[in-house]
C-alpha positions in Angstrom: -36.8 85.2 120.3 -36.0 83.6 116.8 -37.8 80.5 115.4 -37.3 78.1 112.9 -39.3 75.6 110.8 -38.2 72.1 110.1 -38.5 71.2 106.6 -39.1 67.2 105.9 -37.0 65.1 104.4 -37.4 64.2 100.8 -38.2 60.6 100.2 -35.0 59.6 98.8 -37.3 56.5 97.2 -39.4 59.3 95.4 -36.8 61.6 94.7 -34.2 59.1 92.7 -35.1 59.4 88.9 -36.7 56.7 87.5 -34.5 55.5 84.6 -36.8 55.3 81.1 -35.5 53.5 77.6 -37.2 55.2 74.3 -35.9 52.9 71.0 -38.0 53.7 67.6 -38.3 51.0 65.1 -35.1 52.1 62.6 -32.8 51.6 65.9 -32.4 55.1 67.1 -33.0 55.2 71.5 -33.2 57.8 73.6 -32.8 57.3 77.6 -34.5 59.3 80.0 -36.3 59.4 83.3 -39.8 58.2 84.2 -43.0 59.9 83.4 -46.2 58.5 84.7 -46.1 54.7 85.0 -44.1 52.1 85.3 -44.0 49.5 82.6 -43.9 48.8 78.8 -46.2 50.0 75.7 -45.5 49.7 72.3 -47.4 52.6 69.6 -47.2 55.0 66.7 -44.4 57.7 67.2 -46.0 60.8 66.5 -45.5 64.6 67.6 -47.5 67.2 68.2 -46.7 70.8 67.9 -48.9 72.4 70.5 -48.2 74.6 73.0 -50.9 74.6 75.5 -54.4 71.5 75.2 -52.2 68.4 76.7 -54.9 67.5 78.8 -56.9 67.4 75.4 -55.0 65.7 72.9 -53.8 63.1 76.0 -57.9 62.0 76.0 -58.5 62.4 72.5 -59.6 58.8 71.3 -58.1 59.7 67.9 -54.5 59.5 69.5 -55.7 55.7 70.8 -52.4 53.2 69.6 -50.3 56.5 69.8 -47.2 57.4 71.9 -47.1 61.3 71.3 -44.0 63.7 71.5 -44.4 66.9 72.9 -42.5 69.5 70.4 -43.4 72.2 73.3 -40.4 72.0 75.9 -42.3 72.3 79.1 -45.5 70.0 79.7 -47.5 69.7 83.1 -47.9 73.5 84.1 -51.2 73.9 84.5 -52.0 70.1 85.5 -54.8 68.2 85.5 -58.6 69.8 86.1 -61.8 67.6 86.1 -63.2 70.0 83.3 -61.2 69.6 80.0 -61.2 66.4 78.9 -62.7 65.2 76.0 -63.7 62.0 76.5 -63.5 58.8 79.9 -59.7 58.3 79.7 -56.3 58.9 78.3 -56.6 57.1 75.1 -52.7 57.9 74.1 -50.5 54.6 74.0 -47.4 56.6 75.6 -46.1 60.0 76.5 -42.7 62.0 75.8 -42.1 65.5 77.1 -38.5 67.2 77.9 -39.0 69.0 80.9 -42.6 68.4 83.2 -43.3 70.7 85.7 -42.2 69.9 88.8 -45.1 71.7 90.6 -48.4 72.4 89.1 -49.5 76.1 88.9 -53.5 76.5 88.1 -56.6 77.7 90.0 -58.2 74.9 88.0 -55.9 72.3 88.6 -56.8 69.1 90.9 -53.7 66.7 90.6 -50.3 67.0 89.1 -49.9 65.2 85.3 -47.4 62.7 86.2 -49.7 61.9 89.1 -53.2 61.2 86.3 -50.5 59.1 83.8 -49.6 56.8 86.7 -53.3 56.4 88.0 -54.6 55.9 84.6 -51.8 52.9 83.7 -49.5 55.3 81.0 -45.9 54.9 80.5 -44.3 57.7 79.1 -40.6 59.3 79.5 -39.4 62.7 80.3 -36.1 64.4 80.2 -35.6 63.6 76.1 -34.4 65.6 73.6 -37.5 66.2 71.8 -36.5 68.3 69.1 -34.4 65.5 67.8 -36.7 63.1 68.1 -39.3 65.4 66.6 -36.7 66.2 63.8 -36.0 62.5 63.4 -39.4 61.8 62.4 -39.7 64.8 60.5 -36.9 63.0 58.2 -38.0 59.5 58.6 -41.5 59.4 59.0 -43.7 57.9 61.7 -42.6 54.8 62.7 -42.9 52.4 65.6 -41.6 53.1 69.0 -41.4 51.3 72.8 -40.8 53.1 76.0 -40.0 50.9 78.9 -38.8 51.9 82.6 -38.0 48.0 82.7 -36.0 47.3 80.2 -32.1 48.7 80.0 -31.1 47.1 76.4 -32.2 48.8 73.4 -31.8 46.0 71.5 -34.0 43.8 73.1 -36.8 46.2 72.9 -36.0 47.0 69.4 -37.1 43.3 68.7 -40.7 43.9 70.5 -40.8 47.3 68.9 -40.6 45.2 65.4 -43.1 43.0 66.5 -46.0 45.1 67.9 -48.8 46.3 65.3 -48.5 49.1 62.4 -51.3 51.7 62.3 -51.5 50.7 58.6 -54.7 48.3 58.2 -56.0 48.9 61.9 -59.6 49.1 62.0 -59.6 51.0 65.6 -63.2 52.9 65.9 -64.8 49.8 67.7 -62.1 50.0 70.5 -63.0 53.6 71.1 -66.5 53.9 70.5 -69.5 54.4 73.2 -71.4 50.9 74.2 -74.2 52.6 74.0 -76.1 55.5 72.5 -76.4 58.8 74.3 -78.6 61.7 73.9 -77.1 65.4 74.0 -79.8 67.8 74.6 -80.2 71.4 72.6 -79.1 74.0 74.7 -81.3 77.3 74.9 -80.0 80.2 74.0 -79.6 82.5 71.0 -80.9 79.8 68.7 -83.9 79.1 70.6 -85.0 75.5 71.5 -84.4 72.5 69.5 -84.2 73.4 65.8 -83.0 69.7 64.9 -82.1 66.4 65.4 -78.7 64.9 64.4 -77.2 61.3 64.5 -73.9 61.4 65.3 -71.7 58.3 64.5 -68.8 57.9 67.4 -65.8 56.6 65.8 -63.9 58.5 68.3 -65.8 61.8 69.2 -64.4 64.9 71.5 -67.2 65.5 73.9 -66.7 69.4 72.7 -68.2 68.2 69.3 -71.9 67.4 70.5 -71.4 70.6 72.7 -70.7 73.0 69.8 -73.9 71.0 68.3 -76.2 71.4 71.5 -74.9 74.8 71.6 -76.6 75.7 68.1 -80.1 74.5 69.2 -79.0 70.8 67.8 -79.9 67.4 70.0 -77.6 65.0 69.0 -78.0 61.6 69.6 -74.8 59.9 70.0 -74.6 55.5 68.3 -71.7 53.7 68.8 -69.4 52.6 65.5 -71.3 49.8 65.1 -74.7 51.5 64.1 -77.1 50.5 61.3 -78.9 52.8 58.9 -82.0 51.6 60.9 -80.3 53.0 63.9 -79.9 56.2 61.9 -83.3 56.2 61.0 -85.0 55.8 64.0 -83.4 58.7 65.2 -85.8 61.9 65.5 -88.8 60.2 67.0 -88.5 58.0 63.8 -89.2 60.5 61.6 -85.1 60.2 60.8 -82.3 62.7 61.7 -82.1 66.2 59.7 -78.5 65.5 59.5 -75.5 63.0 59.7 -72.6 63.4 61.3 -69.0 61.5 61.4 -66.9 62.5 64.3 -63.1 61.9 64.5 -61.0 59.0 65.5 -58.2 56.4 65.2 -57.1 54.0 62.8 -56.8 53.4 59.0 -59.8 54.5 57.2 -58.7 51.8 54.0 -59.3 48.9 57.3 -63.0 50.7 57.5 -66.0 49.2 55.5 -69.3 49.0 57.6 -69.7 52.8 58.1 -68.9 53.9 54.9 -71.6 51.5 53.3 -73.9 53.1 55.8 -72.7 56.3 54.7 -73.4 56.0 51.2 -76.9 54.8 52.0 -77.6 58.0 53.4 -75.9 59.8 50.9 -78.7 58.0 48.3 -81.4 59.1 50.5 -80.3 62.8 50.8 -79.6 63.3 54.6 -77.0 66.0 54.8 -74.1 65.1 56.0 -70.9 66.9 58.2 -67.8 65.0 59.1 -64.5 65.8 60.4 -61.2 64.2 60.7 -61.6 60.6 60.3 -65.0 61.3 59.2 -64.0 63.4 56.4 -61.4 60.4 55.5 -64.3 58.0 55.5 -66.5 60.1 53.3 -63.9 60.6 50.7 -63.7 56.9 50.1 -67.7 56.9 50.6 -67.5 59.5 47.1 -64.9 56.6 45.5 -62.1 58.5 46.4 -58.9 56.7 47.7 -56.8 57.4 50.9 -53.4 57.3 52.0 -50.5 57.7 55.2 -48.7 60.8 55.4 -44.9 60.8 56.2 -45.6 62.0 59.8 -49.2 63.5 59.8 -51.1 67.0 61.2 -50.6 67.5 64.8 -51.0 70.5 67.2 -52.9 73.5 66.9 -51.6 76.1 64.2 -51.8 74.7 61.3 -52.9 77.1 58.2 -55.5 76.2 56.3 -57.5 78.1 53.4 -61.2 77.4 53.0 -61.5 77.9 49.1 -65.3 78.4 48.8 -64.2 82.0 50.9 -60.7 82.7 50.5 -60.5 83.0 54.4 -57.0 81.4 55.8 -57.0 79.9 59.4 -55.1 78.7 61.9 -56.8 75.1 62.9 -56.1 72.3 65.2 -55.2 68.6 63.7 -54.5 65.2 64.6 -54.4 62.7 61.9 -52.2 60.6 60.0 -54.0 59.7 57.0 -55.8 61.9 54.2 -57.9 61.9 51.3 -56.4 61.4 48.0 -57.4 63.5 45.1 -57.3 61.3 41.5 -54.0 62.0 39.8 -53.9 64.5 36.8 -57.1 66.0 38.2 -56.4 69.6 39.3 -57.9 71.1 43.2 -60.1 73.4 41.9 -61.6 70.8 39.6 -64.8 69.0 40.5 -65.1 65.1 40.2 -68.7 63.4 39.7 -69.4 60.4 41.7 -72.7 58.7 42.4 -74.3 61.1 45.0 -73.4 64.4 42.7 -70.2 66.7 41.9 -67.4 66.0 44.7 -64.8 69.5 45.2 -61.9 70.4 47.5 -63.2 73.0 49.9 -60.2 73.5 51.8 -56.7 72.7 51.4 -53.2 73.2 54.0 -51.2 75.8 53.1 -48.1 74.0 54.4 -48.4 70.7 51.9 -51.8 71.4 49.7 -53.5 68.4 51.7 -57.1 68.0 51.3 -58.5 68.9 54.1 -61.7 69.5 53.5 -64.3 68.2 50.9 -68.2 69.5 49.7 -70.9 67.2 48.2 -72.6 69.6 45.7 -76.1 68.5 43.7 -75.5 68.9 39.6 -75.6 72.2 38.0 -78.6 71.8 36.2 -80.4 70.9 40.0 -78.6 74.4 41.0 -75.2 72.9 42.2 -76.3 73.5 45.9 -74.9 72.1 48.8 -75.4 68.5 49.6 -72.8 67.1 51.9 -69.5 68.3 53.8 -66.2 67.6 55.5 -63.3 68.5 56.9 -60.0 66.9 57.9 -59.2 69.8 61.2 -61.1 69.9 64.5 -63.7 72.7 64.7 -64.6 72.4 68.1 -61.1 72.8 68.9 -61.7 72.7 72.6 -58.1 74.4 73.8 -58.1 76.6 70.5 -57.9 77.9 68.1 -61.6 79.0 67.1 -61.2 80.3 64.0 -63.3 77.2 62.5 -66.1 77.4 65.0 -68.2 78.2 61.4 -68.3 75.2 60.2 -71.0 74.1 62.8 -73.2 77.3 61.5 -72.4 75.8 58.1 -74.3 72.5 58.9 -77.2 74.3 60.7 -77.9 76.2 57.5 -77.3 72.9 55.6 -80.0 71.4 57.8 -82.1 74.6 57.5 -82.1 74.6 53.3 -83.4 71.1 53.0 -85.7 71.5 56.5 -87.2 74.7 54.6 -86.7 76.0 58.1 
């Protein structure tokens, strides 16, 4: 006796590709098919250059206004879990990948990635040359960019490209921030119980970054963008915090005012302070230091960077598009003196000599110590690398020194 199994029909409605239109703001378009929903959005064209964390960098609040290129060919594989992102939603503006897994292929995984762009409203496009478009904006810079599975004339969404918002002069934390404040607990473990208290200033934050803080017997309470040094303050019981912290996020940190005034109010009253990414921007200009846009930014998770105070190169994960301008004529390894005490590069990339990390040190005849720190990377670097998972033990000792813990 032989049998046979009858395999359904595909849904010729769901198998037909859905066509997709990608047209950057110098003119250059890209067709393609579908990927996630249906629609129009309008963003910053940028690429990123890792090869695994999608789920990450897609709910990464500093991405927010973003349509990201995927340099990695093949995006989707492991799909979507209910464990890995880092914050309520997909903050990106758009998505572009050249080949998405048709099937996903996890233990973890609880929906496919197409599936989680559609349900959470995001257009993006698949089936693009990426390397040329990556390349393209290699040569030209970020620019502008539309996708739409509506539209079939590039020209006509060339002139809405032209007319949507430039990430230059966007003040973007308030769109991204908490509503309210949150408290992260200290976690037990090898550091004991709660050693300290830290206020941590959401201007975008990864939920790994109060994490790697809890982790290190730190509670950290979480105030939204919009916080006052009286907020900061009353943190600790009302005793204040034992330390300051400035997460990442979106935006132009020239468009920012409010938090770096309350920044430099709690420089003047010596709480130590830790900030990465847009918080290291923000305490550049804080120290009177100026920013600017790179040509096409840090994004993905190899880039090399050397911390200077060690001489120890590593591979760290990025996403921004602005950095911290060093004064002209004034050499890395020289310090500059602003208000709060002597300002220094800590760390710099190895593939442009960006500043991407900066150390607020007391004067020399107060000992020089340590007052103050940033960097421009992410530490917590939930889908890797680790290899800057110090920096959090660098702020507890920071804490510890003026704590005379």
């Amino acid at each position: 006796m032989t049998s046979s199994v009858t395999t359904p029909l595909a849904d010729p409605a769901r198998s037909r590709p859905r066509p997709a239109l990608l047209v950057l703001e110098d003119g250059r378009a890209f067709r393609g098919e579908a990927f996630g929903a249906e629609g129009e959005t309008f963003g910053e064209a940028v690429f990123n250059t890792g090869m695994t964390g999608y789920q990450e960098t897609l709910t990464d609040p500093s991405y927010h206004r973003q349509v990201v290129v995927m340099t990695a060919p093949h995006i989707g594989n492991t799909g979507v879990n209910d464990e890995d992102a880092e914050s309520r939603r997909i903050w990106v503006a758009g998505y572009v990948v050249r080949d998405p897994a048709r099937v996903p292929s996890n233990w973890r995984s609880r929906r496919p990635l197409d599936e989680e762009l559609r349900e959470q409203g995001v257009v993006g496009i698949s089936g693009v040359d990426t390397r040329a478009l990556t390349r393209h904006l290699r040569e030209r810079g970020a620019m502008r960019v539309g996708i739409s599975t509506v539209e079939t004339d590039p020209e006509a969404l060339l002139d809405r490209v032209r007319g949507s918002a430039q990430m230059v002069g966007l003040e973007l934390a308030d769109e991204v921030t908490t509503s309210e404040a949150y408290v992260v607990p200290a976690r037990p473990g090898e550091w004991g119980e709660k050693r300290f208290t830290v206020a941590a200033l959401d201007l975008g934050i990864k939920s790994m970054t109060p994490a790697r803080m809890a982790e290190r017997g730190i509670e950290v309470h979480v105030l939204p963008a919009t916080a006052t040094l009286d907020d900061v303050l009353a943190v600790g019981d009302g005793a204040g915090p034992d330390g300051l912290f400035y997460s990442n996020g979106p935006g132009d940190p020239a468009a920012t005012t409010h938090q770096i005034e309350l920044l430099q109010a709690a420089l003047e009253r010596g709480v130590p302070y830790f900030g990465i990414c847009f918080g290291n921007q923000l305490f550049g200009r804080a120290l009177g230091l100026g920013t600017y846009k790179l040509t096409y930014g840090h994004r993905g998770i190899n880039q090399p960077v050397m911390d200077r105070t060690t001489g120890k190169v590593e591979v760290t994960a990025h996403n921004h598009g602005f950095a911290v301008a060093w004064p002209e004529g004034v050499p890395l390894d020289h310090p500059v003196q602003t208000p709060y005490g002597s300002a220094v590069v800590s760390h710099v990339c190895l593939n442009d000599d960006v500043v991407e990390g900066l150390e607020l040190r007391a004067p020399d005849s107060e000992g020089g110590g340590l007052l103050s720190f940033s960097v421009q990377y992410h530490p917590e670097a939930a889908a890797g690398p680790h290899d800057a998972a110090y920096l959090f033990d660098r702020f507890v000792t920071l804490m510890a020194d003026r704590k005379g813990a």
